[in-house]
C-alpha positions in Angstrom: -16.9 -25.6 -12.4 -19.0 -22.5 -13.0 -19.3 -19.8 -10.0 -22.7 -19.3 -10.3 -22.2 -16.4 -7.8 -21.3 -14.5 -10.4 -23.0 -15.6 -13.3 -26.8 -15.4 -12.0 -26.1 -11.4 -11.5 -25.2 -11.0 -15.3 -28.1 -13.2 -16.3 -30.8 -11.1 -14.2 -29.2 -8.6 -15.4 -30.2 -9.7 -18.9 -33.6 -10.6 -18.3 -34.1 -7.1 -16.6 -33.1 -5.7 -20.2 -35.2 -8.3 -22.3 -38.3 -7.6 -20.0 -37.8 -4.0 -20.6 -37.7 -4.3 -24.0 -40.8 -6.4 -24.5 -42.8 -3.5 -22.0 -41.2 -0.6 -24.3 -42.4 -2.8 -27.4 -45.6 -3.7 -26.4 -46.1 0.2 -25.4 -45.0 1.0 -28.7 -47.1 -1.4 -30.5 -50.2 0.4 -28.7 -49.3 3.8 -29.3 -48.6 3.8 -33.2 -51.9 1.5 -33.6 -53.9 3.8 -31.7 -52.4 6.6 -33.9 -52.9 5.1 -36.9 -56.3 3.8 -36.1 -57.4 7.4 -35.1 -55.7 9.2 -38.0 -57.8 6.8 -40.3 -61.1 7.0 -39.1 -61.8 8.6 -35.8 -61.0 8.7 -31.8 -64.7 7.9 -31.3 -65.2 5.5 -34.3 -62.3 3.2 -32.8 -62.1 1.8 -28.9 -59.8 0.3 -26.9 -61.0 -3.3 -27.4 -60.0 -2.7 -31.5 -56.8 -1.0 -30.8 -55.3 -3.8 -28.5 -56.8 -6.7 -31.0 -54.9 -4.8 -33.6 -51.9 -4.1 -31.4 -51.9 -7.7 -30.5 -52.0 -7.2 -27.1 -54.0 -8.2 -24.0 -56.7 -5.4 -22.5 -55.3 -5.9 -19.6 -51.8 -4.9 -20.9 -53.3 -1.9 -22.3 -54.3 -0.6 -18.6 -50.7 -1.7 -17.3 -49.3 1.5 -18.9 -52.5 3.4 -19.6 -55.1 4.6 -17.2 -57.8 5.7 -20.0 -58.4 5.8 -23.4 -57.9 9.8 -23.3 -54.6 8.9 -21.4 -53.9 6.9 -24.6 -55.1 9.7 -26.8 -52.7 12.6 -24.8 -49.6 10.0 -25.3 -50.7 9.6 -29.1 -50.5 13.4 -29.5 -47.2 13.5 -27.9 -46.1 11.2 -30.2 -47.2 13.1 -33.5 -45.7 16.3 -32.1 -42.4 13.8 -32.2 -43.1 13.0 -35.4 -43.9 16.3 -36.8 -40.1 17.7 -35.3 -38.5 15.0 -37.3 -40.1 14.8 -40.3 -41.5 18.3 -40.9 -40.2 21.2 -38.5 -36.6 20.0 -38.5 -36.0 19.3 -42.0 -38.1 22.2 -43.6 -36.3 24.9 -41.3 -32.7 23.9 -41.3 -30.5 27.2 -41.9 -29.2 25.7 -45.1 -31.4 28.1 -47.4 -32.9 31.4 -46.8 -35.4 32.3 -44.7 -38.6 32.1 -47.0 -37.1 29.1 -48.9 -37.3 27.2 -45.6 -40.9 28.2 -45.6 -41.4 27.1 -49.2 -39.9 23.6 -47.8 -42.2 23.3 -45.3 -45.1 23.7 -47.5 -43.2 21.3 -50.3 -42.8 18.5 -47.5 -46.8 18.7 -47.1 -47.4 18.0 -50.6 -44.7 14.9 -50.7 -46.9 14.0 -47.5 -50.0 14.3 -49.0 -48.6 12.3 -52.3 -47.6 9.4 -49.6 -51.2 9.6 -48.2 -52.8 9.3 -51.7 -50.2 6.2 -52.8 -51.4 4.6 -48.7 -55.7 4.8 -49.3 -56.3 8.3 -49.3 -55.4 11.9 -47.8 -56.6 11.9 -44.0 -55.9 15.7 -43.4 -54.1 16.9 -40.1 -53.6 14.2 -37.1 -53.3 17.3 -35.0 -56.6 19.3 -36.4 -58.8 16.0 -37.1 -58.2 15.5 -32.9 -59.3 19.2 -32.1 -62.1 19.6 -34.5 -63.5 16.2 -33.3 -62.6 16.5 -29.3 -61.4 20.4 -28.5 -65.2 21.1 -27.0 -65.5 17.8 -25.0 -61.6 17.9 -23.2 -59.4 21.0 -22.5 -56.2 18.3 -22.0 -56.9 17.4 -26.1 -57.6 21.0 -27.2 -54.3 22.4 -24.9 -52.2 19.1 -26.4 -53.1 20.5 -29.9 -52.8 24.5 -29.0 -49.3 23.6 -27.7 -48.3 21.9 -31.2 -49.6 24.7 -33.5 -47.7 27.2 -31.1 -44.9 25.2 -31.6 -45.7 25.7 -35.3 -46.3 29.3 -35.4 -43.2 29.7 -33.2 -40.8 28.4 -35.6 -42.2 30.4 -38.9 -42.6 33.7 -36.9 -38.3 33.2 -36.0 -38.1 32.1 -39.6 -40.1 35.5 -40.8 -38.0 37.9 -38.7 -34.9 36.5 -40.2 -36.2 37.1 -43.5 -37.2 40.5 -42.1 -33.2 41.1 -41.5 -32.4 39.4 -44.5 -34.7 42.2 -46.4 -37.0 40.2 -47.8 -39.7 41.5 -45.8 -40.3 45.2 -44.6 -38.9 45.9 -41.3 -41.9 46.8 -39.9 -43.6 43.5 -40.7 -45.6 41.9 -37.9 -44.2 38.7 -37.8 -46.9 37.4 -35.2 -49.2 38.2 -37.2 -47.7 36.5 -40.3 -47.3 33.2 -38.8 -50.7 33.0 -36.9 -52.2 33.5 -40.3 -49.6 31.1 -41.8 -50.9 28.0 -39.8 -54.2 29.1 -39.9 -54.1 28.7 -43.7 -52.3 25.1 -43.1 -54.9 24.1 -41.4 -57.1 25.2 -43.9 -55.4 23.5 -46.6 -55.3 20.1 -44.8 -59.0 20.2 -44.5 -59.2 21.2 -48.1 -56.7 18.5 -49.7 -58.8 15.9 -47.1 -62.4 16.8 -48.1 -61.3 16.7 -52.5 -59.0 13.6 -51.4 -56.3 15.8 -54.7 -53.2 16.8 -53.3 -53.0 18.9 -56.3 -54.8 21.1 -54.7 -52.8 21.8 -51.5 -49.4 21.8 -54.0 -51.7 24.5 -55.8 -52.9 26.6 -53.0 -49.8 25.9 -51.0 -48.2 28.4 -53.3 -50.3 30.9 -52.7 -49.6 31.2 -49.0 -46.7 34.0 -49.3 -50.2 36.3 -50.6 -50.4 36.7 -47.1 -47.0 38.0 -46.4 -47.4 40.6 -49.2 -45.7 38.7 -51.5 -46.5 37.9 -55.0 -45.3 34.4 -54.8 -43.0 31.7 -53.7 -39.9 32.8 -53.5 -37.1 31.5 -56.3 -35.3 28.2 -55.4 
């Protein structure tokens, strides 16, 4: 006969990790609908009522893990800034190439992103600079969620510039700082560009033309 002394442990046990699961999905499910949803349209143009329909989930679920919709919105951006380390930052600046190559990567992987955008509906410019245009006046939490990511940004390039600095392919003197403010400033700029003309040909185009602003004549040979 079965002790059930010490099966009932294993089996709560069990459900303990199955309910987790289903609360981690269903949190999930919100998050990356809301994110989509957003990135599509608008944070204003879509509520909460929309996001759980399209999540599949009860409204009442929605407020067991968020207190707000901009509580929703500040977990969204996390996310992206996830999603922007794996699928841009890490890959575009691996030390496998030199310095400026990386940075040529980073604007390559923008264009393959915009191509994937174009293929999916239709190029919906930065997730990160849609947000801020739209919310940075009406909630410092947004606009300091966003600042943080494109510091992140700059951070990375202006390491990346300074080793191309030591590598000699820029003057010593360069300022760095400078280089990469202007660099995301111009990436910004191009994401707004390739949304409005919905023609990643044109970020691919002008994408090139970034290293102007390092002093550069071009892109620098693969």
């Amino acid at each position: 006969m079965t002790d059930r002394s010490k099966t009932l442990p294993r089996l709560d046990r069990s459900v303990k990790r199955a309910k987790n699961v289903i609360i981690s999905t269903t949190r999930e499910r919100i998050l990356n609908t809301a994110a989509e949803l957003w990135h599509a349209r608008s944070y204003d143009g879509v509520g909460v009522a929309e996001v759980c329909a399209e999540a599949g989930v009860q409204k009442g679920s929605f407020f067991h893990f968020f207190r707000s919709k901009e509580d929703l919105l500040l977990a969204v951006l996390d996310l992206r800034r996830e999603q922007m380390r794996e699928h841009m930052l890490e890959p575009a600046f691996r030390a496998d190439v030199p310095p400026l190559q990386r940075i040529q990567r980073y604007f390559d992987l923008m264009g393959q992103h915009a191509d994937a955008a174009i293929a999916a509906g239709g190029m919906r410019g930065c997730p990160f600079g849609n947000l801020a245009s739209e919310l940075a006046t009406r909630s410092d939490a947004v606009r300091e969620r966003v600042a943080a990511v494109f510091d992140e940004t700059r951070a990375t390039l202006r390491k990346t510039l300074r080793e191309a600095a030591k590598a000699g392919d820029l003057p010593m003197d360069s300022d760095v700082s400078a280089m990469a403010a202007a660099l995301v400033t111009y990436m910004q700029g191009l994401a707004v560009i390739g949304k409005t003309y919905n023609d990643p040909r044109l970020l691919r185009r002008l994408g090139a033309q970034a290293f102007s602003l390092l002093g550069l004549r071009g892109a620098p040979t693969k």
